[in-house]
Structure formats: structure tokens, C-alpha cells
C-alpha positions as CSV (number, residue, x, y, z in Angstrom):
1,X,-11.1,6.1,19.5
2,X,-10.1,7.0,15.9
3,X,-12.1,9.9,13.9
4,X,-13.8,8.3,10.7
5,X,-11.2,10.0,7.8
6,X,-13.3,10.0,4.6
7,X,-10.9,11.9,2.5
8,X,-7.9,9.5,3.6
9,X,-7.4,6.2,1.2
10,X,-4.7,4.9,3.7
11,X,-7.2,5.2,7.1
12,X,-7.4,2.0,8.3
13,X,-4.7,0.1,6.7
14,X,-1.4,-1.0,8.3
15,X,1.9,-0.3,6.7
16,X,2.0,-4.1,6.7
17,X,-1.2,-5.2,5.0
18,X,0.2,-2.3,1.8
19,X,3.3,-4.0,1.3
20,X,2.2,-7.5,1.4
21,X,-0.4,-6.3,-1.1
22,X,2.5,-4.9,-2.8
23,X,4.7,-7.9,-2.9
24,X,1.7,-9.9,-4.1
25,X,1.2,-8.0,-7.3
26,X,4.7,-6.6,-7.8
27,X,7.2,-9.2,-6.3
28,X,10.4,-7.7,-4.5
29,X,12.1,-7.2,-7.7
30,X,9.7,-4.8,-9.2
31,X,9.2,-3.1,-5.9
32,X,12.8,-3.0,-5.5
33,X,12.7,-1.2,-9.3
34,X,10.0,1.3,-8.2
35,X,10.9,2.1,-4.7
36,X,15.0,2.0,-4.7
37,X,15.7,1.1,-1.4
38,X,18.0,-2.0,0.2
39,X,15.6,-3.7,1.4
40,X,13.6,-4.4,-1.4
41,X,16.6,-5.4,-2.8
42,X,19.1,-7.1,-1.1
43,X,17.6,-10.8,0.7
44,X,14.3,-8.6,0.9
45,X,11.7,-9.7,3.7
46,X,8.8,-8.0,4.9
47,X,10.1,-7.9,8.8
48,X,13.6,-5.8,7.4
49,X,11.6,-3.7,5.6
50,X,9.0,-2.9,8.3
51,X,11.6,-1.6,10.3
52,X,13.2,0.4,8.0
53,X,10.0,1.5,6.2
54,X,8.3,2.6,10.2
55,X,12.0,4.8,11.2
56,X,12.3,6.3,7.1
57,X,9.8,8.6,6.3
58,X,10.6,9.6,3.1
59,X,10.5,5.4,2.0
60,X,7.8,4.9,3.5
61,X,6.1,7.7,2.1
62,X,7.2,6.7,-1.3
63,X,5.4,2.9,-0.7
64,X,2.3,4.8,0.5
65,X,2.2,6.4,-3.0
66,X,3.1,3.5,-4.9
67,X,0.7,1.8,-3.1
68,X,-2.0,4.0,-4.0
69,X,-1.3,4.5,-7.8
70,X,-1.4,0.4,-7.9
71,X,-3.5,-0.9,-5.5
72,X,-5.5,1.8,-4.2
73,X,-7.5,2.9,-6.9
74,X,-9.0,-0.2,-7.1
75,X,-9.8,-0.7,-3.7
76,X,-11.0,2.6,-3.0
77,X,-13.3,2.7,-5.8
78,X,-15.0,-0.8,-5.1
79,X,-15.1,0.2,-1.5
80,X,-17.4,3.3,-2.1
81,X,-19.5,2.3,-4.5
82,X,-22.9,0.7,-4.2
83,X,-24.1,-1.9,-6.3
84,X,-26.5,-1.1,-9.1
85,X,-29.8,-2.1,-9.2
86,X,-31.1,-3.4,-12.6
87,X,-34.0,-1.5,-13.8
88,X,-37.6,-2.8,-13.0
């Protein structure tokens, strides 16, 4: 069983659900621009670059951050808050 990770952003989300939600908000081309690596670049697909990004850890490392200074911020701040309640 995994340990609840509070302090983590990435806990809980595969390598695969990042760079989809990368590819949906960049496109390849921009994510090819931001993380220069082949397989963003050349006939990009997400299977080529699963298996480069899971045996590369200094790529995938750079998608994690990437990942977090686009998408994350987001996510984890509508994930922690809690919604307001109006004044009574």
C-alpha cells in the first residue's frame, strides 16, 4: 500500500496521464521546443516517448518539471482548496 505524500504534486499521477495533459495544452511541437528531445520531435507519439521518457531520467525529469510549471499549479491549487461559503 502507498504512503499518502502530501508534500508531492506528482503522487498519484502516471508519467502517462502528464504528458497527455502536456500534449493537450502544448502540442508536440511546443513540447518538442521546451523539452528538446527526439521524440517530441521527430513522428512524436506518446508510446515512443513512454519508453524513452521511463529508461531517461534526466528527460523525464525535465517533463515532470515542465509539467508542473504548466499544469500543475493549477491542479494542485484547485485540488486543496475548499470552496467558500458566502457569508450568512
Amino acid at each position: 500500500m502507498t504512503n499518502p505524500q502530501p508534500n508531492n504534486p506528482l503522487h498519484g499521477l502516471t508519467l502517462e496521464q502528464m504528458l497527455n495533459e502536456l500534449v493537450a495544452r502544448l502540442g508536440w511541437a511546443a513540447l518538442g521546443r521546451r523539452v528538446n528531445i527526439r521524440c517530441f520531435t521527430h513522428e512524436p507519439s506518446v508510446a515512443s516517448s513512454l519508453k524513452f521518457l521511463r529508461r531517461t531520467p534526466w528527460a523525464r525529469e525535465q517533463v515532470e518539471a515542465l509539467y508542473l510549471d504548466t499544469v500543475g499549479d493549477a491542479r494542485g491549487a484547485s485540488r486543496h482548496q475548499r470552496p467558500h461559503k458566502p457569508f450568512e
